[in-house]
KEKE-3310 file (N, C-alpha, C; in steps of 0.2 Angstrom, whole numbers, plus 5000, padded with zeros to 4 digits):
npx = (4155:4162:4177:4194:4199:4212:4227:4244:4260:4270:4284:4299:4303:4293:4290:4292:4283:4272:4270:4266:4255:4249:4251:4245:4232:4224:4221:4208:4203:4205:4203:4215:4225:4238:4250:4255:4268:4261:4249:4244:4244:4233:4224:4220:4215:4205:4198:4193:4199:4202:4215:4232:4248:4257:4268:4274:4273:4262:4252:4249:4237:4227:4212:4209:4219:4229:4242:4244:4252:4264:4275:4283:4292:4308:4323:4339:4350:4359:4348:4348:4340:4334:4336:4345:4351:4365:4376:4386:4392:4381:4379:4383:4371:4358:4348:4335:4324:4309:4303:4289:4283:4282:4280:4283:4297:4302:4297:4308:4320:4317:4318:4331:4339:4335:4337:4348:4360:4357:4355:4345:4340:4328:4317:4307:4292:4286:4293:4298:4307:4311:4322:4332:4341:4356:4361:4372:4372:4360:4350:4341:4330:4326:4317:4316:4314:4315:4329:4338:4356:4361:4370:4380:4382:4382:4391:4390:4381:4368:4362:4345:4341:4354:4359:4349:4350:4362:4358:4350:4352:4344:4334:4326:4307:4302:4289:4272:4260:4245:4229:4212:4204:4195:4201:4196:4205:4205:4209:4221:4227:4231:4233:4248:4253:4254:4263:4273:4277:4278:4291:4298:4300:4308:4320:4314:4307:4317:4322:4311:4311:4317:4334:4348:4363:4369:4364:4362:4351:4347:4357:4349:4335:4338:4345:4349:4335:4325:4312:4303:4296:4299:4303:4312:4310:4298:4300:4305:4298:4286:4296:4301:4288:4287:4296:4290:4280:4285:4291)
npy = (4881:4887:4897:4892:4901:4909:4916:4922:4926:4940:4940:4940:4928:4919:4921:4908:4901:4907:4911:4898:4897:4905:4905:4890:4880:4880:4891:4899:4892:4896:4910:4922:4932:4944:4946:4954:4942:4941:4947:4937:4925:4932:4932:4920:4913:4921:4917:4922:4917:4901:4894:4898:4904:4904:4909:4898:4899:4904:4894:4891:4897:4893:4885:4872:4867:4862:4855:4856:4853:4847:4856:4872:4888:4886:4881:4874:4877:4892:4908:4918:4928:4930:4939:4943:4960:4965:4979:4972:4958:4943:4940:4952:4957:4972:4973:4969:4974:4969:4961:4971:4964:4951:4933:4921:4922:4932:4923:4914:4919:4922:4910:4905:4914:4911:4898:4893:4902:4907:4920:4934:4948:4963:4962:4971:4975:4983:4996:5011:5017:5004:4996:5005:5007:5014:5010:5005:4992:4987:4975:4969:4961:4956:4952:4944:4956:4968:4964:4963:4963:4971:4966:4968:4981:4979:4974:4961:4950:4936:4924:4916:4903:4897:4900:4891:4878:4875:4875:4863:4853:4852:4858:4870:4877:4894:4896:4888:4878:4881:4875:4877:4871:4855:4852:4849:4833:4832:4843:4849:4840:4845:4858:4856:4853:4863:4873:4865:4866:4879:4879:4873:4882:4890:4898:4905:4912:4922:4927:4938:4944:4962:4965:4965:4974:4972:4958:4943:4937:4925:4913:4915:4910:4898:4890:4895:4893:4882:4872:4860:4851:4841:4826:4828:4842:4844:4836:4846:4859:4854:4852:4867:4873:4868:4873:4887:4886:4884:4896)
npz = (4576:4591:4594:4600:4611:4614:4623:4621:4626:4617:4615:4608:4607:4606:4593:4587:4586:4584:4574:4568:4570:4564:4551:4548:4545:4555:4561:4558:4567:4580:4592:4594:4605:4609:4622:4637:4647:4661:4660:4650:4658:4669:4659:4658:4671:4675:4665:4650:4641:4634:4633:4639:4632:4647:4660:4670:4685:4686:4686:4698:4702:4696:4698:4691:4679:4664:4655:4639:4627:4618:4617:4623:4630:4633:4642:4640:4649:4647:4643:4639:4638:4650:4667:4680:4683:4688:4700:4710:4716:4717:4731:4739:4736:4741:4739:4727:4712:4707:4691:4682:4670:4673:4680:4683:4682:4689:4702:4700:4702:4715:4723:4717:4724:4737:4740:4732:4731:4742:4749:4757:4749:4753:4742:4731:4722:4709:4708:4704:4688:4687:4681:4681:4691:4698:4710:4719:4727:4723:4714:4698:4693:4674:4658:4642:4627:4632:4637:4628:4621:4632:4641:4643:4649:4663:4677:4685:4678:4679:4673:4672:4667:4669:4680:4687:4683:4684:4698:4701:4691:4681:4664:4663:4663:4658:4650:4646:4636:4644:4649:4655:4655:4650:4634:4618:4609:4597:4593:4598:4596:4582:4584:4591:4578:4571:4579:4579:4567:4564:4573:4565:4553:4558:4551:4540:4547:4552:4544:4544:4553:4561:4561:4575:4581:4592:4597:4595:4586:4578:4583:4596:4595:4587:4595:4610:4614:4620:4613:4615:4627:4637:4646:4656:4659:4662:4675:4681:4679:4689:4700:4700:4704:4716:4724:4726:4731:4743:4746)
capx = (4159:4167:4183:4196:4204:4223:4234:4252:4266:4272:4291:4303:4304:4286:4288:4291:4275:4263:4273:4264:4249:4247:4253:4242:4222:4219:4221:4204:4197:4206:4204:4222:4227:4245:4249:4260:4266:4257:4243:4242:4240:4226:4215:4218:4213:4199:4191:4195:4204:4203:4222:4239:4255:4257:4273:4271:4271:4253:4249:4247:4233:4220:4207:4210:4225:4232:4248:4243:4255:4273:4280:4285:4296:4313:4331:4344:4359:4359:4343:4352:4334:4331:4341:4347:4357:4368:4382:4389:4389:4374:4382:4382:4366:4355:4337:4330:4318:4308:4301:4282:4280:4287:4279:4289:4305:4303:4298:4312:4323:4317:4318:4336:4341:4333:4340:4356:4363:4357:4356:4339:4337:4325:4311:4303:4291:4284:4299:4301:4310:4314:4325:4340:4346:4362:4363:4378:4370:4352:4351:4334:4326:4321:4316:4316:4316:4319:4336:4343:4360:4361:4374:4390:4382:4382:4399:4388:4377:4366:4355:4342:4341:4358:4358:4346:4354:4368:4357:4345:4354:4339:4333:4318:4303:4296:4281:4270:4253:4240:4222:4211:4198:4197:4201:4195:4210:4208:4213:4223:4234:4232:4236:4254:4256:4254:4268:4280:4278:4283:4297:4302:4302:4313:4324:4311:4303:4323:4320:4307:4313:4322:4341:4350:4369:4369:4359:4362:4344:4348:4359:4344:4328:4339:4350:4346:4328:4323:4305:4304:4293:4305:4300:4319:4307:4291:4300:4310:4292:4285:4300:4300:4283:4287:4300:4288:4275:4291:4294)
capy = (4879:4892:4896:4890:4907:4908:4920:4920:4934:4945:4943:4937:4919:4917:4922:4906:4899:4914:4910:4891:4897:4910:4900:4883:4880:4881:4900:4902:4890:4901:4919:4924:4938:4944:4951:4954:4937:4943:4947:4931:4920:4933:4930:4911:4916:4923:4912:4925:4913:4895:4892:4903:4902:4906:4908:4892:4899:4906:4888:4889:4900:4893:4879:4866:4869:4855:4856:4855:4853:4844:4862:4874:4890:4884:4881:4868:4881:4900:4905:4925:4933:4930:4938:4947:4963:4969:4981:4969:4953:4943:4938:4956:4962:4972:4975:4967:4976:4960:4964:4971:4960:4942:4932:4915:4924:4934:4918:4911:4925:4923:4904:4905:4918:4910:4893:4892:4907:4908:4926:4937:4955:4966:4960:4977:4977:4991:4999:5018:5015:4999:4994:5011:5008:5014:5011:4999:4985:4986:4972:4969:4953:4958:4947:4947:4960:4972:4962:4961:4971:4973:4962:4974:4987:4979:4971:4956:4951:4929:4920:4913:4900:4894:4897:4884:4870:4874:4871:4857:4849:4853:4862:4876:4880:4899:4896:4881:4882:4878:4877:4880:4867:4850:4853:4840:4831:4834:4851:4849:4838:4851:4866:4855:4853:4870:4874:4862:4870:4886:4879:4869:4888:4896:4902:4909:4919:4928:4933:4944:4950:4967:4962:4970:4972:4969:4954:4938:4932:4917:4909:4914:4906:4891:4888:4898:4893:4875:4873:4853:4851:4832:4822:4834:4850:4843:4837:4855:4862:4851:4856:4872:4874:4864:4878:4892:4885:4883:4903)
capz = (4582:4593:4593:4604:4613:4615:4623:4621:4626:4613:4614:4601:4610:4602:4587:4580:4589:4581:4562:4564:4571:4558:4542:4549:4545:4564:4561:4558:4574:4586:4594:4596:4607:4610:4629:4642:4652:4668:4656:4647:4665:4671:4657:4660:4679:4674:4661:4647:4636:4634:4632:4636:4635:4653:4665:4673:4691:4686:4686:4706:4704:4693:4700:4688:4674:4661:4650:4633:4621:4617:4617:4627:4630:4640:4643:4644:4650:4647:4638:4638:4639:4657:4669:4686:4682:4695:4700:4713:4716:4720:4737:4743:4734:4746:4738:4718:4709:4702:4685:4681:4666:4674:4686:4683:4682:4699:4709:4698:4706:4723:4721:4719:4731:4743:4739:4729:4734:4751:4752:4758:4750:4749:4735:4726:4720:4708:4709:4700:4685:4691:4678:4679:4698:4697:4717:4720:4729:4720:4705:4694:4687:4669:4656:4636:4623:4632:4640:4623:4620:4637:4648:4644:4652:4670:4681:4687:4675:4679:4668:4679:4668:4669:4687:4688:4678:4690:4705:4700:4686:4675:4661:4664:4658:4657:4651:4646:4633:4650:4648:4662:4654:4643:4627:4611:4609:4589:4593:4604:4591:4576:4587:4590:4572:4569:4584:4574:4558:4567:4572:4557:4550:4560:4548:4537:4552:4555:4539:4543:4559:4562:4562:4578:4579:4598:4599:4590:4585:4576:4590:4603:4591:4584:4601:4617:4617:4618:4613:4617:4633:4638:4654:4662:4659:4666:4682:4682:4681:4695:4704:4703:4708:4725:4728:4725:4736:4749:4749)
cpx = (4162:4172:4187:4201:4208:4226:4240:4255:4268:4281:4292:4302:4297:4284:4289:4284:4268:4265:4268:4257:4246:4247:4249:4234:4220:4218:4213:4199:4198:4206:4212:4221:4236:4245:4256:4262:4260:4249:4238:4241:4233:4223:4215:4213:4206:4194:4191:4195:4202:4211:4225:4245:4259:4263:4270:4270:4263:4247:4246:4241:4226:4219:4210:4216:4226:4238:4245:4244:4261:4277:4279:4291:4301:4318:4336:4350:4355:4354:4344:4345:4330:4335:4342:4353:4357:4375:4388:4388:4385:4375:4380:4376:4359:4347:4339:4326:4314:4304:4293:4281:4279:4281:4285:4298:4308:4302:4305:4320:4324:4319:4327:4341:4342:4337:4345:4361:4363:4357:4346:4339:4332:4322:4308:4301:4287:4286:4299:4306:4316:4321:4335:4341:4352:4367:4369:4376:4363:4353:4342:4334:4321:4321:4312:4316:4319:4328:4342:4349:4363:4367:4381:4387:4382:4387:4395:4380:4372:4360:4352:4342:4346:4359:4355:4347:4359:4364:4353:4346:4350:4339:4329:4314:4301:4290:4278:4263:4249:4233:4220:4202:4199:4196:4201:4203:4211:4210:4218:4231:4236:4236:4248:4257:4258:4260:4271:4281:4280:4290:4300:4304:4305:4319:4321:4309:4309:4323:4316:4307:4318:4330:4343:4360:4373:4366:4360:4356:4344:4350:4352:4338:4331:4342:4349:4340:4329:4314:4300:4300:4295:4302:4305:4313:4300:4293:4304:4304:4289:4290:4300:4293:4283:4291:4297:4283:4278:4294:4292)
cpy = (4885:4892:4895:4897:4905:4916:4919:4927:4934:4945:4938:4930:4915:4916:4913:4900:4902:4912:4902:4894:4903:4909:4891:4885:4881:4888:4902:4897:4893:4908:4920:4931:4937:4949:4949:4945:4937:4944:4941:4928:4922:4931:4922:4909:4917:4921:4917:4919:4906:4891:4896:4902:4906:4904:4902:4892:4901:4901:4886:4893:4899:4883:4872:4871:4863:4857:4852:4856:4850:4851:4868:4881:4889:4884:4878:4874:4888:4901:4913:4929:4934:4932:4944:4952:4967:4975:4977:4963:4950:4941:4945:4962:4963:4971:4971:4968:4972:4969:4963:4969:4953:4941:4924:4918:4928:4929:4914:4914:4921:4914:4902:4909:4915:4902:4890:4898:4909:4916:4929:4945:4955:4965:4967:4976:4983:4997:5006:5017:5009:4995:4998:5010:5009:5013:5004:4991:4984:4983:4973:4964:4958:4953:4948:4952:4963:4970:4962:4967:4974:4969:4965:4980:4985:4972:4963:4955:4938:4930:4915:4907:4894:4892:4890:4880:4870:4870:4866:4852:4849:4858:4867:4876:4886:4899:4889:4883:4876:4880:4873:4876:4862:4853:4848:4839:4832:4840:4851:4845:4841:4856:4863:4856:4860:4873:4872:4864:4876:4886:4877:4873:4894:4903:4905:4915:4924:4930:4938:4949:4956:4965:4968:4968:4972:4962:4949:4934:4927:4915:4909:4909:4901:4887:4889:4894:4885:4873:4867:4852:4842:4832:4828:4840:4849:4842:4843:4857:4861:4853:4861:4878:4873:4870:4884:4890:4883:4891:4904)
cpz = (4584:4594:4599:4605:4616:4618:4625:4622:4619:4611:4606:4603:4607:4596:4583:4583:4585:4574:4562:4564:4566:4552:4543:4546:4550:4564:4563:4563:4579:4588:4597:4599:4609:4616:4631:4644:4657:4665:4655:4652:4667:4667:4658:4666:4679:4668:4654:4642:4638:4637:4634:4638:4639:4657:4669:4680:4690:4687:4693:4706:4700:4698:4696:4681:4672:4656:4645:4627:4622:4618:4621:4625:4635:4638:4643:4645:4649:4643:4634:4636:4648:4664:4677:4685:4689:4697:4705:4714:4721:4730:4740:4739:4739:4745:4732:4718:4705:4696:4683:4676:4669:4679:4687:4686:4688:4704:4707:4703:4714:4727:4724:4721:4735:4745:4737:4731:4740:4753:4752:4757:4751:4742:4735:4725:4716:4708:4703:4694:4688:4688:4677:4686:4696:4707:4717:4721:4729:4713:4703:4691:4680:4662:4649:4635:4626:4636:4633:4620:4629:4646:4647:4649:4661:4672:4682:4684:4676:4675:4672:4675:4667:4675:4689:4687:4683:4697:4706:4698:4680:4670:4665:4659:4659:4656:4646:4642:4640:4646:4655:4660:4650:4638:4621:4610:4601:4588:4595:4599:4583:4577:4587:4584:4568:4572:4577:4567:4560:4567:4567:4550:4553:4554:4541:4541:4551:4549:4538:4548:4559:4565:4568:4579:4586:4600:4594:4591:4582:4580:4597:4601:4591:4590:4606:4619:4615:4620:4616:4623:4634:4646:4658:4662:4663:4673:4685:4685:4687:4701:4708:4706:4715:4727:4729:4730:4743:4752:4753)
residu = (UNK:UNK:UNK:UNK:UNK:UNK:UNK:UNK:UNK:UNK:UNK:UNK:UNK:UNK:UNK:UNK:UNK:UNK:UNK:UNK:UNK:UNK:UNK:UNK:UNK:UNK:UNK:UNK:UNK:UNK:UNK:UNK:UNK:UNK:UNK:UNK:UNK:UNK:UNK:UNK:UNK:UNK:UNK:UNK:UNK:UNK:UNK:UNK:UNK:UNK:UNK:UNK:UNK:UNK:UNK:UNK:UNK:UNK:UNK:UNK:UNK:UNK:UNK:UNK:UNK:UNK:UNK:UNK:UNK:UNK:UNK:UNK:UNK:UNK:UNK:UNK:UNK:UNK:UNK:UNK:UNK:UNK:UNK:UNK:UNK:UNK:UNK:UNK:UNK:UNK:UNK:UNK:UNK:UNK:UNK:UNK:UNK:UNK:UNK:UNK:UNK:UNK:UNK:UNK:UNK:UNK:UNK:UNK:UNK:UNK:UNK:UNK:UNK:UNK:UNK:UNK:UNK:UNK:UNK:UNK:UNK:UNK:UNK:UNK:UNK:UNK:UNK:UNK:UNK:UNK:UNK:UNK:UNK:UNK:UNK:UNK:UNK:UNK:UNK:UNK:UNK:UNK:UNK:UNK:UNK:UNK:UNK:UNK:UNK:UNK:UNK:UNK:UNK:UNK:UNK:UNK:UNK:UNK:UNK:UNK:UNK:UNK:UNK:UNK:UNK:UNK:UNK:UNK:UNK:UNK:UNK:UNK:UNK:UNK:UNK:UNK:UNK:UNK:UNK:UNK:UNK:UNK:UNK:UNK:UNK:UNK:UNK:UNK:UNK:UNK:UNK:UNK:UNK:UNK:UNK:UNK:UNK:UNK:UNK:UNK:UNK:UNK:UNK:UNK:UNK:UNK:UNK:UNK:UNK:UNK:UNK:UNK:UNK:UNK:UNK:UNK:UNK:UNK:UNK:UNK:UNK:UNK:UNK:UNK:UNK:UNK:UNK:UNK:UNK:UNK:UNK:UNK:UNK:UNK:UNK:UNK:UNK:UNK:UNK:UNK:UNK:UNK:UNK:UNK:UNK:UNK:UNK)
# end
């Protein structure tokens, strides 16, 4: 039987996703690959991959897409990896350098600029070291690892997916496992079990992770993140599609 291809982002928010899928029996029916976000949607896009766990605005760009799994990476409140750093606040901010990993998290951005905030910079992107602006009224959406340790270093610092909760009442989701074809449903309910065994080993994984002493990674795995894909997340998702296909 061939194996069913998977690609998933690479961050920490993953890890306990790749611990089920790598300590399960399904290990050996899937091709796993580890990429970028922006990555992982293209091979969905292009037929690459069966499956990815894919920023969920990428979901407007394939033909057919389906959400196939109970899980999910998302947010009920601050998720403290996704986020707009600024030297001023967002009220008087003139340009945002979106972020060349993200796609979710840039329409996410522009999303709530354009709508909760009501203000219109300057969108970037591509931006030259887009992430060291030291110009006053220039922020940047940047999102996982590399944000960790990093909200004392700037005056005006939002968690987009706090933001959100503020302006919707919902949680969020970043990214969702999509497949871009039917998948047997036998799989389809092993692959979950394998997930939940990931999660149900959180606190094995944090023992294998690199400890930092900027960065509380148990709080973020056990707390920040909520893996749960709930009817709130589905209509958040649905949601925030309808705002993206409104910019």
């Amino acid at each position: 039987m061939n194996k069913i291809k998977i690609s998933a982002v690479s961050y920490t928010n993953t890890k306990p996703f790749l611990y089920g899928l790598q300590h399960s029996a399904i290990k050996d029916r899937i091709d796993l690959s580890l990429d970028m976000p922006s990555d992982c949607a293209q091979k969905l896009i292009d037929n690459v991959v069966d499956i990815g766990l894919i920023p969920v605005a990428a979901a407007l760009n394939l033909p057919h897409w389906e959400i196939v799994s109970a899980y999910c990476i998302g947010a009920s409140g601050a998720v403290n990896s996704v986020f707009i750093f600024s030297n001023c606040d967002i009220k008087d901010v003139k340009r945002v350098q979106l972020d060349p990993e993200s796609r979710s998290s840039n329409n996410l951005a522009r999303v709530l600029l354009k709508n909760y905030w009501k203000v219109q910079p300057e969108l970037i992107e591509n931006a030259p070291a887009y992430a060291a602006s030291a110009d006053i009224n220039t922020a940047f959406v940047q999102i996982g690892d590399r944000t960790f340790g990093k909200t004392e270093q700037y005056r005006y610092v939002y968690d987009l997916a706090e933001e959100w909760q503020k302006f919707t009442g919902l949680p969020f989701v970043f990214a969702a496992w999509i497949a871009n074809k039917p998948i047997p449903a036998n799989f389809i309910k092993d692959f979950d079990k394998a997930l939940r065994y990931g999660l149900a080993h959180r606190a094995e994984l944090l023992k294998e992770l690199p400890q930092r002493a900027d960065f509380d990674l148990e709080d973020y795995l056990m707390h920040r993140l909520d893996f749960d894909l709930t009817e709130d997340k589905r209509k958040a998702l649905y949601l925030f599609l309808d705002y993206i296909k409104a910019l």
